[in-house]
C-alpha positions in Angstrom: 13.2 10.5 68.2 15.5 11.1 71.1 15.4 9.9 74.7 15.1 13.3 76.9 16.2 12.7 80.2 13.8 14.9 83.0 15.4 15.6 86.3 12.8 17.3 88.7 13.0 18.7 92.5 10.5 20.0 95.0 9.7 23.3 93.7 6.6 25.0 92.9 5.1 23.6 89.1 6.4 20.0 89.7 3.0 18.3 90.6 2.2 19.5 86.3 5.2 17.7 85.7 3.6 15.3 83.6 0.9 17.2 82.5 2.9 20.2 81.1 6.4 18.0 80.2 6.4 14.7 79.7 3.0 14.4 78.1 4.0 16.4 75.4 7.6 14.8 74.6 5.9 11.8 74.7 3.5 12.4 72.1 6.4 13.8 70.3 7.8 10.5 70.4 10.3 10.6 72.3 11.3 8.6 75.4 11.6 10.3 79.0 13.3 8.6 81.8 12.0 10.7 85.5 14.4 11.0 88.0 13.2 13.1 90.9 14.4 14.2 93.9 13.1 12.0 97.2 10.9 14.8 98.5 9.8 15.6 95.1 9.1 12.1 94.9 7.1 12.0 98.0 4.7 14.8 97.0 4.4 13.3 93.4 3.6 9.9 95.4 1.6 11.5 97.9 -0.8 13.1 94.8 -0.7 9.9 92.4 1.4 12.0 89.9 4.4 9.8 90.2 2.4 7.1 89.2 1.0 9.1 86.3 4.6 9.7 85.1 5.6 6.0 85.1 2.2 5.0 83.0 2.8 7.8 80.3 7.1 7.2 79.7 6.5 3.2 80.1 9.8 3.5 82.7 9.5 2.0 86.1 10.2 4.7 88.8 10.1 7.6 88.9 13.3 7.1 90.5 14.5 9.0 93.2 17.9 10.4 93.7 20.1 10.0 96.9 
């Protein structure tokens, strides 16, 4: 499969990031790298999403961007 790389900011829908994106592509097969913004980051953090994310792609991070 391919290796979908997800770049997400703080917007409304991002806390079913992985819920809604990468759960699916994963079980697709594919692999998918997070990047997310910093305050995305903190309110993924903040909710235990973020950690979420890294379990389910098996890639440390999410990382964020500067």
């Amino acid at each position: 499969m391919a290796i979908i790389g997800v770049i997400a900011c703080a917007a409304g829908g991002v806390e079913q990031l992985h819920d809604e994106l990468v759960v699916p592509l994963v079980d697709a097969g594919h692999q998918v790298p997070v990047t997310l913004t910093p305050t995305a980051f903190s309110w993924l953090s903040a909710n235990g999403e973020a950690d979420r994310i890294e379990a389910a792609t098996g890639f440390p991070g999410p990382y964020t961007a500067t």
